[in-house]
N, C-alpha and C positions, 0 to 999 in steps of 0.2 A: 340623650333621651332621659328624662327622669324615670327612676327606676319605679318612683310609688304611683304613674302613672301607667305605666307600658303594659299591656295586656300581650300575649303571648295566645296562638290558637293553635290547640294540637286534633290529633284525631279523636273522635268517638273512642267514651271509658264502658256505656250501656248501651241499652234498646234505647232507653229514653231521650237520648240524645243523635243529634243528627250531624254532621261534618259541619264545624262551626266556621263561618265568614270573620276573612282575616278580617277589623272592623279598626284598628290604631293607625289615628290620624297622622303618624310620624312615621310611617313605615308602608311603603305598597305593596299590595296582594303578592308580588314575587316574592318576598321577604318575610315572609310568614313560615316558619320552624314546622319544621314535618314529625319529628322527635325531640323524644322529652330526654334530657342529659344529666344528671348529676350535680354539676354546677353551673346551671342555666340560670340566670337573675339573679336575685337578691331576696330582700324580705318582703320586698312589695311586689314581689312574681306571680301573676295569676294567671288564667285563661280563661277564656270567651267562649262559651257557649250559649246555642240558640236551639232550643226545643221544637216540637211540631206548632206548635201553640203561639210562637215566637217570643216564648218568655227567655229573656237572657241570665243566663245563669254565670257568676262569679264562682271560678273555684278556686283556692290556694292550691299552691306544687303538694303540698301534703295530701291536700282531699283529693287530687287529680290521682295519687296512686294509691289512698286507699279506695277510692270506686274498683281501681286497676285490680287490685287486687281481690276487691270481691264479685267484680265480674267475670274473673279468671277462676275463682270457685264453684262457682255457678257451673264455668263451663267443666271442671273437672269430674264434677258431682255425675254432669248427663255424659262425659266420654263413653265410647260404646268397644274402645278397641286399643290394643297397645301401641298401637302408631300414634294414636291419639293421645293418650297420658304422654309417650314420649315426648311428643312433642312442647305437652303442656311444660312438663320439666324441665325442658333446655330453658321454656319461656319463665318460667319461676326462678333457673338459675339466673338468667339476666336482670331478672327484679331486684334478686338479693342483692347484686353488684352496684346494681341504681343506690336502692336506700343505704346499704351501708355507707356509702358517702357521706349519707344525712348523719350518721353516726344517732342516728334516733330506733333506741331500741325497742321501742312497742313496732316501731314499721320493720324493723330487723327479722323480729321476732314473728309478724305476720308473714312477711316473703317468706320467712323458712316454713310458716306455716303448713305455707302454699304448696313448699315442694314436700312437705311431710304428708300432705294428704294426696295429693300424685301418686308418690310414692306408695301410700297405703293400697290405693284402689290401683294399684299395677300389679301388688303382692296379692291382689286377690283376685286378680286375672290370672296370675302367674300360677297359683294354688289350686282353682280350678281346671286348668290347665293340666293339674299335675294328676288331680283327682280323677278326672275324665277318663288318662291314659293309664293310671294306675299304677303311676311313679313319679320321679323326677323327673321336669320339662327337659328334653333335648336342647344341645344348642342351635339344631336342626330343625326342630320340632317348629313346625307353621303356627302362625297365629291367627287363629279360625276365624278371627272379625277382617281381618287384613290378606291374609296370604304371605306374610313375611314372616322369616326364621327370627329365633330370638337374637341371633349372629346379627343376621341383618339390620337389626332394632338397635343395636348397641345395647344389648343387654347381657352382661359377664354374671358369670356364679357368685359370682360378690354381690354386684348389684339386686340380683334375683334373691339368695338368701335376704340380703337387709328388706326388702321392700315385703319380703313375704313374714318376716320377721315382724314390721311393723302390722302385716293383715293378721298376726294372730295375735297378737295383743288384744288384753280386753277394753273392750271401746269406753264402756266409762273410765276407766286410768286416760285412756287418752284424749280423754273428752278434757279432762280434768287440767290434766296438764298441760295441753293448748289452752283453754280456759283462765290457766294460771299466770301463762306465759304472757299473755296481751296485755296484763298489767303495762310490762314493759319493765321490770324491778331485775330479772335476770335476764341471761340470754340464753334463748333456744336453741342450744347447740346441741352436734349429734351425739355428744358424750351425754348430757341431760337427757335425752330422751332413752337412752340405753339404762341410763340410772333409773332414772324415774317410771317410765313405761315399759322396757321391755324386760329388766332384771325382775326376776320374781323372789317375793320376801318370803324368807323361810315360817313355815308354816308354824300356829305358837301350838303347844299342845296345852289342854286343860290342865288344870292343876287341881290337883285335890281338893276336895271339899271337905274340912275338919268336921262340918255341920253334920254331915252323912256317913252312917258308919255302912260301906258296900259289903256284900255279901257274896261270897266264894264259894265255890265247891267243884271238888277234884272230877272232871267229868268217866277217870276209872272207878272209883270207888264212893262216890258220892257223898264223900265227908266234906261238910262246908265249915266257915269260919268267917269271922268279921275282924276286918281291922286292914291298912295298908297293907298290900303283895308285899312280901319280904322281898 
């Protein structure tokens, strides 16, 4: 089969798209790929979609997983429970594993995105969670949207600290550095984010002002003086 010809049809990446008709004339409806693989085609790899509208839509293997991935944000943004992120997170881990292949690191760098911001809104279930009870989460302790223990979640004191780690970070650093990262120029790895976002920079103290001479006084004996504290 020529590769610059073969259209490939996988599942719905949004709303806007509907379960697209295998439609390549070289290949019968049996033969049409249910998952998307790593090293599936070539450069001329696309897939076939068909809208409500019946406008057919061309996407490259790239654009097929960035849709992937920003309808996976979408969904993380509305989760309502930690069964929920969980689950998102296994599915962000499997993205990471996709694109790394591509060895393209703006899409590297978006998967991890993915699981960084999981991650965050799990730390901030897990946080209020802790707030509620007026301490640190049990590993016992139910999860009031679900009914499962954090045990049961697969959720360890490691994973709980890092995730609640990341909810207390302040959101512009980490607005910034996700921001930074989709360049694609480095990689978003979890040491960068521990450098960059969660390590806090020592605070600078003012430095004297030569222009201003401050004013002192002993608050026992109320004798004052100008010039630098000795």
């Amino acid at each position: 089969m020529d590769g610059k010809k073969r259209v490939i049809a996988l599942g719905a990446t949004g709303p806007d798209f509907e379960e697209p008709r295998w439609e390549s004339p070289d290949a019968p409806l049996s033969e049409a790929p249910t998952e998307i693989k790593a090293d599936d085609g070539d450069a001329g790899w696309t897939m076939l979609y068909e809208t409500d509208e019946g406008a057919v839509v061309k996407l490259s293997q790239r654009d097929h997983i960035l849709a992937r991935i920003d309808a996976a944000k979408r969904e993380i943004l509305a989760a309502d429970s930690m069964v929920k992120l969980m689950a998102f997170r296994s599915k962000a881990d499997a993205m990471r594993q996709l694109v790394r292949a591509s060895r393209d690191l703006q899409l590297i760098n978006l998967a991890n995105e993915l699981k960084l911001r999981c991650e965050t809104q799990l730390g901030e279930m897990l946080r209020d969670t802790r707030l509620s009870r007026g301490g640190r989460p049990s590993k016992t302790a139910p999860d009031s949207r679900s009914g499962f223990t954090l045990r049961e979640l697969g959720i360890d004191k490691n994973l709980s600290s890092w995730c609640q780690r990341l909810a207390a970070a302040p959101k512009e650093r980490f607005e910034r550095v996700m921001a930074e990262a989709r360049s694609g120029v480095w990689e978003l790895t979890r040491q960068a984010v521990k450098k960059l976002v969660l390590e806090q920079r020592p605070k600078e103290f003012k430095r004297h002002d030569e222009s201003i001479e401050p004013q002192y006084r002993c608050p026992s004996c109320g004798f004052s003086w100008s010039g630098k504290p000795k």
